[in-house]
DRENMARRO-317135 format. One record per residue: chain; x, z, y of N, C-alpha, C, CB in turn. Coordinates in steps of 0.001 Angstrom, whole numbers, plus 500000, padded with zeros to 6 digits. Atoms other than C-alpha are relative to their C-alpha. Glycine has a CB too. Example, Ala and Ser with C-alpha at 12.3 -4.5 7.8 and 13.67 -1.06 7.14 Angstrom:
BEGIN
  mol     n_x     n_z     n_y    ca_x    ca_z    ca_y     c_x     c_z     c_y    cb_x    cb_z    cb_y
    A  500890  500000  498810  512300  507800  495500  500900  500000  501200  499008  501246  500027
    A  499180  499940  498810  513670  507140  498940  499230  500730  501090  500414  498585  500462
% end
This chain:
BEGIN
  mol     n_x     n_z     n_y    ca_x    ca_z    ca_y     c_x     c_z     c_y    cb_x    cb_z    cb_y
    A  500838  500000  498804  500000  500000  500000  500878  500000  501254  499049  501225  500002
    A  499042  500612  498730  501469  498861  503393  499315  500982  500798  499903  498169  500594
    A  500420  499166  499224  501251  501792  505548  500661  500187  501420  500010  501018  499306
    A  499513  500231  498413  503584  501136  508893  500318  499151  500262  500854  500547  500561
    A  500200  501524  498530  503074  498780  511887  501351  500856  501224  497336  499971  501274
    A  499020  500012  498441  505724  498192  514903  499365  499621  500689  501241  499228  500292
    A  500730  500674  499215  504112  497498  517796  501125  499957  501439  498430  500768  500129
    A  498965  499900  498761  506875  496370  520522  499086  499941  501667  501223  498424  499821
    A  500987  500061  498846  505212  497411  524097  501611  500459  500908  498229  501323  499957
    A  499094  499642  499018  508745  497917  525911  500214  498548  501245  501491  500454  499073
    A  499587  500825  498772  508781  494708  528049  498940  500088  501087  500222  498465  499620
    A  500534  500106  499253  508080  494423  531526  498388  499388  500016  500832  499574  500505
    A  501667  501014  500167  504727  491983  531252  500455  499461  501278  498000  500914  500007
    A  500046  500551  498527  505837  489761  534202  499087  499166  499712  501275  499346  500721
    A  501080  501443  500565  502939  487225  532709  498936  500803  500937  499439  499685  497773
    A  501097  499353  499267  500572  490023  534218  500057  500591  501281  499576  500891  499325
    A  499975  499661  498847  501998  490875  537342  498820  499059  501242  501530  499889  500204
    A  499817  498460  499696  500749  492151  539836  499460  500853  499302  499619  500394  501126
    A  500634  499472  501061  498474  494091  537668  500991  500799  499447  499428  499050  499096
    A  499079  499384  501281  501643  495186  535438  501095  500654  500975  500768  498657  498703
    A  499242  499481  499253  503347  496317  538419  500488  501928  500232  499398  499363  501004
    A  500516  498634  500254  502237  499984  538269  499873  500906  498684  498862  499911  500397
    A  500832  499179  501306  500917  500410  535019  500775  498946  498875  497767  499902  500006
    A  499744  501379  500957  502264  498971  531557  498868  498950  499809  500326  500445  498493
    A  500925  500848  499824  500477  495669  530794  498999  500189  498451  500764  498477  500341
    A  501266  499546  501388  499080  497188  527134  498773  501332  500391  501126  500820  498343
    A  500768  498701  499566  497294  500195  529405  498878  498876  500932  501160  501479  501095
    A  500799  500684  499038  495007  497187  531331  499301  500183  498776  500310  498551  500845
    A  501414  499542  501089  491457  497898  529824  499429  498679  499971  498661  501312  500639
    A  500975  500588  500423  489271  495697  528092  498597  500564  500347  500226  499905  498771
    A  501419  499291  499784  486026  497168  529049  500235  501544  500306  499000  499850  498583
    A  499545  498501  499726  486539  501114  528456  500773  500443  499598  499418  500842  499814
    A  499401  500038  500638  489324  500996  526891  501432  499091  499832  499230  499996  499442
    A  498969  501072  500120  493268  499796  527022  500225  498888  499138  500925  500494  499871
    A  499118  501516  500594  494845  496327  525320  500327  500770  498563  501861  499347  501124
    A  499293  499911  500874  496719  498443  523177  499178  501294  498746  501441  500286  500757
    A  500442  498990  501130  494052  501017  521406  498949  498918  499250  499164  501658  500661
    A  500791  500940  501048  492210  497871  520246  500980  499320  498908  499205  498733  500845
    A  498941  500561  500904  495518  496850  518481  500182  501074  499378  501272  499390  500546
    A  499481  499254  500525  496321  500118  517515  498238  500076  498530  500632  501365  501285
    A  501335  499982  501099  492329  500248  515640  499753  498994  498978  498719  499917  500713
    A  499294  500678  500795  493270  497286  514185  500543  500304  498647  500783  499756  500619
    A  499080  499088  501497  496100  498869  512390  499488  500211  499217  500567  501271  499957
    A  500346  498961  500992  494371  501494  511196  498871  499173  499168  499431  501522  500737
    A  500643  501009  500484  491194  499306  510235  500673  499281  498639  499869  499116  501126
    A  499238  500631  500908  493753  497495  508018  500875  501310  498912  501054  498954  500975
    A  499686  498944  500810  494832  500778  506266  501341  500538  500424  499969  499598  498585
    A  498594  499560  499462  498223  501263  508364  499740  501534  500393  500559  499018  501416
    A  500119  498870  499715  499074  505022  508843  500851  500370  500777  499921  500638  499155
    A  498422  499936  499243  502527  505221  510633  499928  498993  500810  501409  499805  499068
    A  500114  501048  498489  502234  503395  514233  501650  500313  500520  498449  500723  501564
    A  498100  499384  499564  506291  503322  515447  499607  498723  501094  502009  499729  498384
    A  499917  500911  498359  505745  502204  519306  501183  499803  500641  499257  500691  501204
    A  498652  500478  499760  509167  500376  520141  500160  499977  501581  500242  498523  499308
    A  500224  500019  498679  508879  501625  523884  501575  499962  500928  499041  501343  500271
    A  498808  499802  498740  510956  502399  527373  499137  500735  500805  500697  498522  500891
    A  500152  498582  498634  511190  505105  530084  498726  499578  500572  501410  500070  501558
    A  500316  500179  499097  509156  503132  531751  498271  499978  499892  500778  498982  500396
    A  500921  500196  501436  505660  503099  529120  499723  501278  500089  500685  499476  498419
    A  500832  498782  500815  504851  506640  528901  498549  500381  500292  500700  501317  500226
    A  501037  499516  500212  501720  506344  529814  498880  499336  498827  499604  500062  501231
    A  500854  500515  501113  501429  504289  526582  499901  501273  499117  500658  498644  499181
    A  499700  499252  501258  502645  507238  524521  498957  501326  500390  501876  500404  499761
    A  500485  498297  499598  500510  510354  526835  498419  499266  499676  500430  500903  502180
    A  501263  501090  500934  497526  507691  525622  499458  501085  498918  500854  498292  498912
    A  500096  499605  501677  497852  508762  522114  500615  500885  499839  500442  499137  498945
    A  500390  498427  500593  498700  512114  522494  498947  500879  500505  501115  500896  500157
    A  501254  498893  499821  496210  515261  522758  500283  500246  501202  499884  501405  499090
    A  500648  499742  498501  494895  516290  526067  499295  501086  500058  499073  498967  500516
    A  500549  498766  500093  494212  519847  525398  498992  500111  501256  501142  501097  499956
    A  500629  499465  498722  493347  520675  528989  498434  498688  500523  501629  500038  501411
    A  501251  500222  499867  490881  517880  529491  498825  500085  498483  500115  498630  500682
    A  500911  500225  500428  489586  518108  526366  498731  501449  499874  500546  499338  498889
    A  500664  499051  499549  488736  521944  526694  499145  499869  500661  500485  500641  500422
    A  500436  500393  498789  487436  520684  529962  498434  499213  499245  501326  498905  500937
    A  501070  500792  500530  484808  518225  528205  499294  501103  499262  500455  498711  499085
    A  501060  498876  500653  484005  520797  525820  499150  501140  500754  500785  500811  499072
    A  500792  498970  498776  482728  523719  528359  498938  499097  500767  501228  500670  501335
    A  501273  500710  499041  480671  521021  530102  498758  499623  499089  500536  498429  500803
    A  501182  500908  500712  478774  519990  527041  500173  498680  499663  498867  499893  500777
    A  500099  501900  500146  479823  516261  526896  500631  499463  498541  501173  499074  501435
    A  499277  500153  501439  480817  516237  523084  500077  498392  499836  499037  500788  498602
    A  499761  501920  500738  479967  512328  522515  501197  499777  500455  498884  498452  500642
    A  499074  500770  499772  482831  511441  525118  501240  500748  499377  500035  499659  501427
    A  498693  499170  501134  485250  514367  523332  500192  499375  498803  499647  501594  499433
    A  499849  500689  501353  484644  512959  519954  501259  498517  500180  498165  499403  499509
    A  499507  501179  500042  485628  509646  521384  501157  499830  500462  499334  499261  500472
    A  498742  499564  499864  488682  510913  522949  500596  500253  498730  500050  501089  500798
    A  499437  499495  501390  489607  512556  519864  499952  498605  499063  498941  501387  499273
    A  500359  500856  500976  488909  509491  517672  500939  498990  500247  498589  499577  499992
    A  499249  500785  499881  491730  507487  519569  500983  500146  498987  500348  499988  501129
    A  499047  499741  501469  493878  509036  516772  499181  500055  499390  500940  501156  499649
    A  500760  499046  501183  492445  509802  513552  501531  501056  499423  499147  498661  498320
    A  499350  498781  500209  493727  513134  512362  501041  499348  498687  498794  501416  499605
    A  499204  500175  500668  495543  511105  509327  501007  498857  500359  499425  499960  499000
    A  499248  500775  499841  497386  508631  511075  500981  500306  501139  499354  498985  500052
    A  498820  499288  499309  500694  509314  513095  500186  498835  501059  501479  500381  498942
    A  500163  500886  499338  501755  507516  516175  501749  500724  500277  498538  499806  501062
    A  498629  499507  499274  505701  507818  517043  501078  498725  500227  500800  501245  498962
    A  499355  500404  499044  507841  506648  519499  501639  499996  499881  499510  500729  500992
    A  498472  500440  499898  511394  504879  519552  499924  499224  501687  500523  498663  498435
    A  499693  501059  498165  513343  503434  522984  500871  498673  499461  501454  501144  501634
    A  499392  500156  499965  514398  500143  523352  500988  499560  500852  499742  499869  499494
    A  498891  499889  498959  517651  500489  525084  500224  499130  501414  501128  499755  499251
    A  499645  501216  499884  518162  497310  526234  498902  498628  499739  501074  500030  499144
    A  500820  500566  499802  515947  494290  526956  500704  498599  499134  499600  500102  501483
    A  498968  501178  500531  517561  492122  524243  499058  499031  498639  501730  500964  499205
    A  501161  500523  500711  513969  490441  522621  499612  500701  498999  500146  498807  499545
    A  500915  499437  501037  511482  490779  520187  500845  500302  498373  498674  498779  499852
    A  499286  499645  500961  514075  490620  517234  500611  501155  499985  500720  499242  499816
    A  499691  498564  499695  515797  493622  518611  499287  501267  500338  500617  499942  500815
    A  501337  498943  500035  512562  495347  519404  499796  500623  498636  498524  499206  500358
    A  500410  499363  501094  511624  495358  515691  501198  500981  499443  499538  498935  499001
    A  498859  499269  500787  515054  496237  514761  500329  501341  500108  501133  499467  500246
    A  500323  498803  499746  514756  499373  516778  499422  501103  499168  499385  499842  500791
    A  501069  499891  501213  512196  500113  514131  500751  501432  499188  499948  498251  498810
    A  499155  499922  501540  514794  500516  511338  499920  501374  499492  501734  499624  500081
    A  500052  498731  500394  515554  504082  511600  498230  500936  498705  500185  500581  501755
    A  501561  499689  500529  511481  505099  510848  499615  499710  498862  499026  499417  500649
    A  500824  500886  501279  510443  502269  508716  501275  499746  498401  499479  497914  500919
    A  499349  499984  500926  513621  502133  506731  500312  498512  499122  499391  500978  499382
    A  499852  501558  500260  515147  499060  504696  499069  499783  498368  502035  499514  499870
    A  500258  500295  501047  513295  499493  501560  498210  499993  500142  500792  500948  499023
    A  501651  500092  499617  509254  499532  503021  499539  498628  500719  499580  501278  501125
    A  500759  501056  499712  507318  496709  503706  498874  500472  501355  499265  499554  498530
    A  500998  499511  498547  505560  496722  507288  499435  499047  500887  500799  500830  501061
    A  500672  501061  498742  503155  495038  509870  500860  499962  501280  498390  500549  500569
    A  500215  500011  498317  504207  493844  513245  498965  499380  500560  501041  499384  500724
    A  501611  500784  499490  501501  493444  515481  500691  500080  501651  497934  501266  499636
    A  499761  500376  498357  502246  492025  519233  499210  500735  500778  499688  498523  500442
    A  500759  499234  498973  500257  494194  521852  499122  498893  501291  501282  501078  500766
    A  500280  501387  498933  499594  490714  523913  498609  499502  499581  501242  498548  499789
    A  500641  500631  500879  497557  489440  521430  498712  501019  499383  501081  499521  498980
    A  501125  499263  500666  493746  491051  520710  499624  498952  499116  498777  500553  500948
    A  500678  500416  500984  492521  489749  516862  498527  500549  500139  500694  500367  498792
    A  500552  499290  500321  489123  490119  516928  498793  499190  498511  499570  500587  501384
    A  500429  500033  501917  487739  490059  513279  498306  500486  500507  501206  501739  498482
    A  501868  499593  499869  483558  490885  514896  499626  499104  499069  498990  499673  501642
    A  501261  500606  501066  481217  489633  511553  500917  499774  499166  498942  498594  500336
    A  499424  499811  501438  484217  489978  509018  499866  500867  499254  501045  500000  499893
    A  500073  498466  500805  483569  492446  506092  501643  500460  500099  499373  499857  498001
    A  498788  499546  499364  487726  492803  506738  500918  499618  500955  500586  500131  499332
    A  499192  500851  498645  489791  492189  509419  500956  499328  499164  500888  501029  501380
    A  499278  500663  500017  492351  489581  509555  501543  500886  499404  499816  499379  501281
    A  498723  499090  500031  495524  492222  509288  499747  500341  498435  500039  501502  501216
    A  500188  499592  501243  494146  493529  506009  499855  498842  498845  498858  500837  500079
    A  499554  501282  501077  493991  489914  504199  501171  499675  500001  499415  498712  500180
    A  498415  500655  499856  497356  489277  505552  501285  500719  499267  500425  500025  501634
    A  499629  498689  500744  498430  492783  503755  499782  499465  498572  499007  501438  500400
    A  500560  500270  501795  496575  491631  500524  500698  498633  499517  497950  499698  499796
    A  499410  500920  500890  498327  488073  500732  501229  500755  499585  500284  498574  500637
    A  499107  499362  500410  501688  489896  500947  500419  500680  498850  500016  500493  500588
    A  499769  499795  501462  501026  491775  498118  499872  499843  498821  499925  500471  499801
    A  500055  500450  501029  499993  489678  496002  500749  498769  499751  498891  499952  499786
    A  499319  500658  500158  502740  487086  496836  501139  500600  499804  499902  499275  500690
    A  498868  499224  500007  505419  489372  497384  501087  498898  500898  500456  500441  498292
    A  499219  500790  498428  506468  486994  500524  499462  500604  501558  499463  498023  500077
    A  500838  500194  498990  506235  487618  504151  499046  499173  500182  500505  499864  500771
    A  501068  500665  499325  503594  486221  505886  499910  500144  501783  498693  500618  499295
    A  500034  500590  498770  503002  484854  509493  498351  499526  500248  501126  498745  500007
    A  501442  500476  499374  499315  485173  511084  499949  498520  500358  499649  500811  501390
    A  500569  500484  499000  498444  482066  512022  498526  499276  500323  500804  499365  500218
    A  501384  500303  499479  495562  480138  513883  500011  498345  500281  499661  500953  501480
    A  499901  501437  499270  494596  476376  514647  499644  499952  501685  498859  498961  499202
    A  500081  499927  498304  495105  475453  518233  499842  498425  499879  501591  500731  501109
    A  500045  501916  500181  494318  471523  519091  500951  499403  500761  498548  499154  500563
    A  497918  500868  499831  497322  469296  518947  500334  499762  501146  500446  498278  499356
    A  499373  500453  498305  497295  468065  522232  500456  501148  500125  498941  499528  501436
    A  499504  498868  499183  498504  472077  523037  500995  500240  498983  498958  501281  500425
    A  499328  499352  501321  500794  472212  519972  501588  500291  500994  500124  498598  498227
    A  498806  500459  499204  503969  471695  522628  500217  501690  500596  499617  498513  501365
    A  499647  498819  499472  503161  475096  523823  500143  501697  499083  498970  499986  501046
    A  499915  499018  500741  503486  477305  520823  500875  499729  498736  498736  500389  499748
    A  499528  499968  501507  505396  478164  517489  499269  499137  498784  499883  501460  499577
    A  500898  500785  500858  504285  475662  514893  500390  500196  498645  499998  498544  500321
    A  499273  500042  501666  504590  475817  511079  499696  498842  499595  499464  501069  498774
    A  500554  500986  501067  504736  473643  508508  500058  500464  498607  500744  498703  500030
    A  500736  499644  501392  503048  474294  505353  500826  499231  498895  498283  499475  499964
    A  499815  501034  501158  504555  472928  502169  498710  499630  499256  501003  500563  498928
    A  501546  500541  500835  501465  470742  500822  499339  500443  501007  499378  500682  498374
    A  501137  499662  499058  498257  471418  502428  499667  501144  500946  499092  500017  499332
    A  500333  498934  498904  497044  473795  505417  499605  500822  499045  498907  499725  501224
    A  501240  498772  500390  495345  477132  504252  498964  499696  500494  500142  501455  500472
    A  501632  499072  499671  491723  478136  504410  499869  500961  500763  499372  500708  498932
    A  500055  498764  499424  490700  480356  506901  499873  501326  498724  498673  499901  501065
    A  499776  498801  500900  491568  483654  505107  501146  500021  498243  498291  500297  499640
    A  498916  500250  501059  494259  482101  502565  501488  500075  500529  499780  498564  499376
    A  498474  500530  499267  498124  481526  502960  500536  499010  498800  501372  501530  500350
    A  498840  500840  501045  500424  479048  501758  501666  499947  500281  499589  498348  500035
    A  498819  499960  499746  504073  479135  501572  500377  498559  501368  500712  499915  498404
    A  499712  500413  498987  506086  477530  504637  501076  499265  499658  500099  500856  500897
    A  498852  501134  500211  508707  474606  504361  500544  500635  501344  499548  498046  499939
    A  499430  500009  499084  509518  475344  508298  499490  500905  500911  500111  498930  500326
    A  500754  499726  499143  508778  476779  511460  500651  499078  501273  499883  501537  500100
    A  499440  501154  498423  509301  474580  514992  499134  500689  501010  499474  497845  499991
    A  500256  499583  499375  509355  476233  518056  499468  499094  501275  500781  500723  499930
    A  500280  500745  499187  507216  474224  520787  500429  498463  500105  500291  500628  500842
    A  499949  501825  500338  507541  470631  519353  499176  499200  500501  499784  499544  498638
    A  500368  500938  499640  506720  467434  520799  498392  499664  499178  501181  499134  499841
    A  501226  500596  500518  502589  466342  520213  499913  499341  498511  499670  498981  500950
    A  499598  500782  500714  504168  463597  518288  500548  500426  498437  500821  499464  500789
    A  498856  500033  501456  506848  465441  515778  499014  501467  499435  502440  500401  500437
    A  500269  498148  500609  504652  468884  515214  499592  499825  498624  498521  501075  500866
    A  500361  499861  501346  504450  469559  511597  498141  500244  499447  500947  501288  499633
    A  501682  499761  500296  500598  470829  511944  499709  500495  501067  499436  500964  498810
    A  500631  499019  498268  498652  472626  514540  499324  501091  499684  498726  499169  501141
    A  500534  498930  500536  498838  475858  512953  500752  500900  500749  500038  500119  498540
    A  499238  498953  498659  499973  478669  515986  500580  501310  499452  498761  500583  501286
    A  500033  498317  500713  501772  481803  514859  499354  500864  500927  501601  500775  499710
    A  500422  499527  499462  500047  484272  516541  500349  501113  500598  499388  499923  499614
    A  498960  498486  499871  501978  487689  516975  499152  500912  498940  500044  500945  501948
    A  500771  499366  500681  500899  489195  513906  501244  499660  498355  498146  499310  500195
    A  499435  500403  501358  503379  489394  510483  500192  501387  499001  501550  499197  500270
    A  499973  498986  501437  504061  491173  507116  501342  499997  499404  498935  499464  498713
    A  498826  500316  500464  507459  491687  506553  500713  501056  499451  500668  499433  500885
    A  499137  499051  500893  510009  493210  504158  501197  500687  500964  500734  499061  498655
    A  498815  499156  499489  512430  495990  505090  500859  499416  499996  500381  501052  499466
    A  498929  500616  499812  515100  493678  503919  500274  498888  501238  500137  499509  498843
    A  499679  500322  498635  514674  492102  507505  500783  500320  500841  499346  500108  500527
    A  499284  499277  499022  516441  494666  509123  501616  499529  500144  499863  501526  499601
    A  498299  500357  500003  520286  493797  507994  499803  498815  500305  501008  500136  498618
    A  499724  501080  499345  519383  490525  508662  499667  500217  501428  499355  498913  499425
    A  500009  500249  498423  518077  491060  512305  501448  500954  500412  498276  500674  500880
    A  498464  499653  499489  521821  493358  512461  500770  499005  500272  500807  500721  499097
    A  498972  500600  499838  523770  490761  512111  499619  498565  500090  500894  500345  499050
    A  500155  501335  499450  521593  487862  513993  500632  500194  501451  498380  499470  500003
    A  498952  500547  499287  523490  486525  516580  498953  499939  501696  500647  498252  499116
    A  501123  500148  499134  521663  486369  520284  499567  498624  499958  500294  500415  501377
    A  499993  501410  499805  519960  482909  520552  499426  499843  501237  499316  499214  498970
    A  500259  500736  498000  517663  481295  523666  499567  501642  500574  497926  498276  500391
    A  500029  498982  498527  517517  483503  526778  501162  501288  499552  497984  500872  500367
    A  499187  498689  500566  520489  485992  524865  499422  500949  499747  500894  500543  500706
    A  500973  499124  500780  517805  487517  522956  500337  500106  498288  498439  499316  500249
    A  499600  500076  501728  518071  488353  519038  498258  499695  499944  500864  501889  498899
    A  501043  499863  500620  515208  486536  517795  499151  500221  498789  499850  499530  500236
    A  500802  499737  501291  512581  487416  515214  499852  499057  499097  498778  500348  500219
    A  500232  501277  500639  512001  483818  514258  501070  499797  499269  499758  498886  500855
    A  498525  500249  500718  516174  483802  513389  499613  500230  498419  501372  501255  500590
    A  500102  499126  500758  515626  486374  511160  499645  499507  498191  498994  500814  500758
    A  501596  500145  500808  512378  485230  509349  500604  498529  499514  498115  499978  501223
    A  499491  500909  501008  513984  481714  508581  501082  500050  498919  500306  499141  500600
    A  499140  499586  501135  516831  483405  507058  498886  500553  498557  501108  501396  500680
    A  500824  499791  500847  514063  484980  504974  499417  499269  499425  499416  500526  500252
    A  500245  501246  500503  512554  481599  504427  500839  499328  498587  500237  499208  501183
    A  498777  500861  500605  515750  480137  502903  499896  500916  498456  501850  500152  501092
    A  499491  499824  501232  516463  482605  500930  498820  500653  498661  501258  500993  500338
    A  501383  499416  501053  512869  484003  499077  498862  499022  500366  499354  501854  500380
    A  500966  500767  499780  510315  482076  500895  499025  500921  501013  499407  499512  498624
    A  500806  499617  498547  507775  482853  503896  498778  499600  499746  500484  499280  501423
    A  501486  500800  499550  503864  482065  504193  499632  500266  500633  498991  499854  499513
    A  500920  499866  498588  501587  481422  506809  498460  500293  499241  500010  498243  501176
    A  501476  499825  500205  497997  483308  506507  499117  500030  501005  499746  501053  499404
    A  500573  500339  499014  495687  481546  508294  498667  500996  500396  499744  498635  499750
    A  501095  499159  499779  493353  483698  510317  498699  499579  499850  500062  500442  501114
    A  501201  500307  499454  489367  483839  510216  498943  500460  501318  499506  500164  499088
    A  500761  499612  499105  488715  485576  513086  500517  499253  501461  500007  501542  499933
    A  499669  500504  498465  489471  485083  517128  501178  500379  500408  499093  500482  501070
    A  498660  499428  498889  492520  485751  519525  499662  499834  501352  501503  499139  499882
    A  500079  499904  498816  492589  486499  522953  501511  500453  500598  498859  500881  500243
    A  498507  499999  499710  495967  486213  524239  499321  501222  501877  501010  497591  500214
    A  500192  498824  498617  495704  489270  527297  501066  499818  500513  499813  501683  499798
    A  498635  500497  499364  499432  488012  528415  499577  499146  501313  500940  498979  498850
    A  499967  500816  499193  497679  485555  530109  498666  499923  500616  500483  498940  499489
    A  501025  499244  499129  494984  486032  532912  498728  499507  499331  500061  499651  501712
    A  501681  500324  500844  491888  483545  531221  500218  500517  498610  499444  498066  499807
    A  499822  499736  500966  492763  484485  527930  499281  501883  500315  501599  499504  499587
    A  500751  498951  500072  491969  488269  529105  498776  500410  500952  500833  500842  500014
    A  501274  499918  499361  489413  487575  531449  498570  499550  498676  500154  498773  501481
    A  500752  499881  500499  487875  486080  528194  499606  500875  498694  499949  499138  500067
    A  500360  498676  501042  488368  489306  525943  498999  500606  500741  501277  501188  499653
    A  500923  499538  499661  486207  490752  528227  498687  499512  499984  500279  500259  500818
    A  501316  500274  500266  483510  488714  528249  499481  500068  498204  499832  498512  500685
    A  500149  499553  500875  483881  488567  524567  499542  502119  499404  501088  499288  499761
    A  500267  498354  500384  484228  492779  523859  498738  500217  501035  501572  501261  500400
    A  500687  499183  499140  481852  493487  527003  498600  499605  499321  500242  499705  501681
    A  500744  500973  500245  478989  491183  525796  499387  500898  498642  500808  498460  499859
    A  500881  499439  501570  478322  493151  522132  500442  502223  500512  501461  498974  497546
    A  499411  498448  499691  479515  497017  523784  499017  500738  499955  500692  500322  501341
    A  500554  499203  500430  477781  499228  522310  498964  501008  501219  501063  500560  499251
    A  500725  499153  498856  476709  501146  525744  499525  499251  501289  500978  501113  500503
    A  499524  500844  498688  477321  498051  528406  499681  499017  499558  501412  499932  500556
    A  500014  501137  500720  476596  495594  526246  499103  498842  500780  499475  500364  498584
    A  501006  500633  499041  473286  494523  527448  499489  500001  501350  499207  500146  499625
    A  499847  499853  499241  473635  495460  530705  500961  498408  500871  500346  501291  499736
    A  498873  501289  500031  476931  492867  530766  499366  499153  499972  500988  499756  498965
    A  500523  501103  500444  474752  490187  529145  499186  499683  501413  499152  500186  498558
    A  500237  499815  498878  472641  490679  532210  500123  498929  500981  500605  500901  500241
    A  498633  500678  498660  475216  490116  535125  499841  499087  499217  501885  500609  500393
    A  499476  501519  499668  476505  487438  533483  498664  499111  499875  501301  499398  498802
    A  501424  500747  499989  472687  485513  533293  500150  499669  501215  498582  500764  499689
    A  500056  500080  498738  472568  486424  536741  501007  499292  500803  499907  501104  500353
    A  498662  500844  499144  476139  484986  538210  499583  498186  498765  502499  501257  499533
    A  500316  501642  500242  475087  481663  535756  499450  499251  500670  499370  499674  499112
    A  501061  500555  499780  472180  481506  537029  500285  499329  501972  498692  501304  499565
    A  500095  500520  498461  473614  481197  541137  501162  499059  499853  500205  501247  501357
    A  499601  501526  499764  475470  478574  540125  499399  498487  500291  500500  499801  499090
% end
């Protein structure tokens, strides 16, 4: 059973400035609620128990998030307001752990995970999940993270979320190529390649990685001794083709949605998505937006 996720939240977010100027860019809310506790529910959703947040100095109000709040929660309790206590309290569940590494140095996402190492160790198998990136799995009996867990262990290969994007946009993302045919939403198939932002023309398929993978501890000595590549970053992708070569890699294609929150329509449309079915706001939301259609 695959029980710890990395979730790297130490970079600036200049994609979200100004916005990210103040505040990290995984603490901007979706409705009532930050970027990063819909990734973190996720996780858990998917059966992860050990959350290792790959942070910086600069982030702690990702980490005072997800810890206890004695004093307001006392505070809630004496007033009577138990529903919103519960729901405070419920950002953890009492069996799942949430702990915090720094990383040093702004030297990419390969060195983010690698940060990891200490926690997760070289012999455990673990999720990374991007903080940029909301999956949302609404009308699946399981989320996306938890099939991608079940291909893993029943291939005994990484795996690489991904999603179809339409070709004309293939130029702007990570592309795979499948050996033999695409997956099924909710399948994987092993990977001949990956190509980073290829030409319309040469892209192998128009299957997007997404920020979402399943990878073996034995990653770690390889991301030690990868080399920096573009922007003098150690990347993840290095890594993961070394892993390719030498066992094999698959891509499991998602069935649910993404909402890239990196980038301003992308999280202007998580909101209309999450606000639209919200349990308290929901129909309220639906509403407004009738009303702003309608003065068009």
């Amino acid at each position: 059973m695959i029980r710890k996720a990395v979730l790297p939240v130490a970079g600036f977010g200049t994609r979200c400035l100004p916005a990210s100027k103040a505040i990290p860019k995984e603490m901007i809310t979706i409705v009532d609620r930050p970027v990063i506790q819909y990734v973190v529910q996720e996780a858990v959703a998917a059966g992860i128990r050990d959350i290792v947040l790959v942070t910086h100095g600069t982030k702690s109000a990702i980490e005072n998030h997800f810890d206890k709040h004695f004093e307001l929660e006392a505070g809630l309790e004496a007033k009577g307001k138990t529903e919103l206590l519960e729901e405070l309290r419920a950002i953890v569940p009492a069996d799942v752990n949430i702990i915090s590494v720094r990383q040093p140095e702004p030297l990419g996402l390969g060195h983010a995970v690698l940060c990891a190492r200490p926690v997760i160790g070289d012999d455990e198998p673990f999720a990374v999940l991007l903080p940029d990136v909301l999956v949302d799995d609404d009308g699946l009996e399981r989320n996306d993270l938890a099939g991608m867990i079940d291909a893993f262990e029943r291939t005994g290969r990484s795996q690489l979320m991904v999603e179809e994007v339409p070709r004309e946009l293939v130029y702007k993302y990570g592309i795979v190529a499948p050996k033999g045919d695409s997956p099924e939403p909710g399948e994987s198939c092993e990977l001949s390649g990956l190509v980073e932002k290829p030409k319309v023309e040469e892209a192998p398929s128009n299957l997007s990685v997404i920020g979402r993978y399943m990878l073996p501890g034995r990653i770690f000595p390889l991301l030690a001794k990868t080399p920096p590549g573009a922007g003098n970053e150690i990347q993840l992708t290095d890594a993961i083709e070394e892993l390719r070569v030498a066992e094999g890699v698959d891509a499991y294609r998602m069935q649910g949605t993404t909402y890239d929150c990196g980038h301003q329509l992308g999280y202007l449309e998580a909101i209309l998505a999450y606000g639209r079915r919200h349990s308290r706001y929901g129909e309220g939301f639906t509403e407004l937006l009738k009303r702003y259609a309608a003065e068009d």
